[in-house]
N, C-alpha and C positions, 0 to 999 in steps of 0.2 A: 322516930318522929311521932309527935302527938297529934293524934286523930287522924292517922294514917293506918285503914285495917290490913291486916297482913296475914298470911296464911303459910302454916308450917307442911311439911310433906314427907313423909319418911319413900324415899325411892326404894328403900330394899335393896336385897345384895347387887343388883344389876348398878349399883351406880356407887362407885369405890371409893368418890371424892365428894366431899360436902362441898356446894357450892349455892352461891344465893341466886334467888329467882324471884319475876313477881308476875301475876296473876294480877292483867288489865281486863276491868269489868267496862265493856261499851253497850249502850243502846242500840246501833242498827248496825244493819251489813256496810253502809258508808264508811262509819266510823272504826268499823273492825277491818274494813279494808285498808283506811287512809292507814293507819297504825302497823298492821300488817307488811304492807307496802311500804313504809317509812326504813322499816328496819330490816327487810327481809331484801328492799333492793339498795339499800345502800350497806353492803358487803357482809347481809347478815345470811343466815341459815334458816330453812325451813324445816319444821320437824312434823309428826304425825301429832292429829291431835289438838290442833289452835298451838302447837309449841315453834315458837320459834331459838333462833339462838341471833345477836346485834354483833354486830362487827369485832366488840372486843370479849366475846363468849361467853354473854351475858343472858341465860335462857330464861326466858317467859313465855305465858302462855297468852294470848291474847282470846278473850272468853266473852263472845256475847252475851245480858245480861238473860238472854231466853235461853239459854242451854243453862245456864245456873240454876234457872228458875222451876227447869224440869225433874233435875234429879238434886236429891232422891227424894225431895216431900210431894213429888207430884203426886197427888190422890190415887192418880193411875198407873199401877206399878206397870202394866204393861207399855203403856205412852212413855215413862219416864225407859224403860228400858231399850224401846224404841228409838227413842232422840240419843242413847246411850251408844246404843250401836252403830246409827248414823253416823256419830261424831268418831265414831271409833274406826271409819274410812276414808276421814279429811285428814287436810292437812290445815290451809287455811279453811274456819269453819264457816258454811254459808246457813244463814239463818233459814232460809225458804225452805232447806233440804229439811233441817230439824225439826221447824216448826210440821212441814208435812210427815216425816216420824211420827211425832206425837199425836197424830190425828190420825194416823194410820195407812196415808195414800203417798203415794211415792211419786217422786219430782224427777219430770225428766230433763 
């Protein structure tokens, strides 16, 4: 599709079968929730990560555009590896938590 950006990802040995995915860029926690939500409860799967998988095993990741925006140019490689590690214990991603990563204080 033209003027559709798309993102390639090699899984490595853990994943045996090429299969297509896409990688939804949203603005706020609303919008990564509606999204989220649309697919994960109508007969989809939830994965670690912002990964989900849609009824007919279709995996994507749903990616607020603030967790994008932290790794890996964020200036501070500490903040960026912060909101790295956060996201590295969701499932659906909540912005508040990453955004307090990157700043250093933790959301309870």
């Amino acid at each position: 599709m033209v003027g559709v950006p798309c993102l390639g990802l090699n899984g490595g040995p853990a994943f045996s079968t090429a299969k297509p995915s896409r990688s939804d860029r949203h603005r706020g926690q609303a919008e990564t929730d509606r999204y989220w939500n649309a697919i994960v409860g109508n007969g989809g799967a939830e994965s670690a990560c912002g990964w989900c998988k849609d009824k007919w095993g279709l995996s994507g990741q749903i990616t607020p555009r603030v967790l994008l925006e932290s790794q890996p140019n964020d200036s501070d490689r500490a903040a960026a590896k912060r909101a790295f590690e956060a996201m590295m214990e969701m499932k659906k991603i909540d912005i508040a938590t990453i955004e307090a990563a990157r700043r250093g204080s933790a959301r309870r």
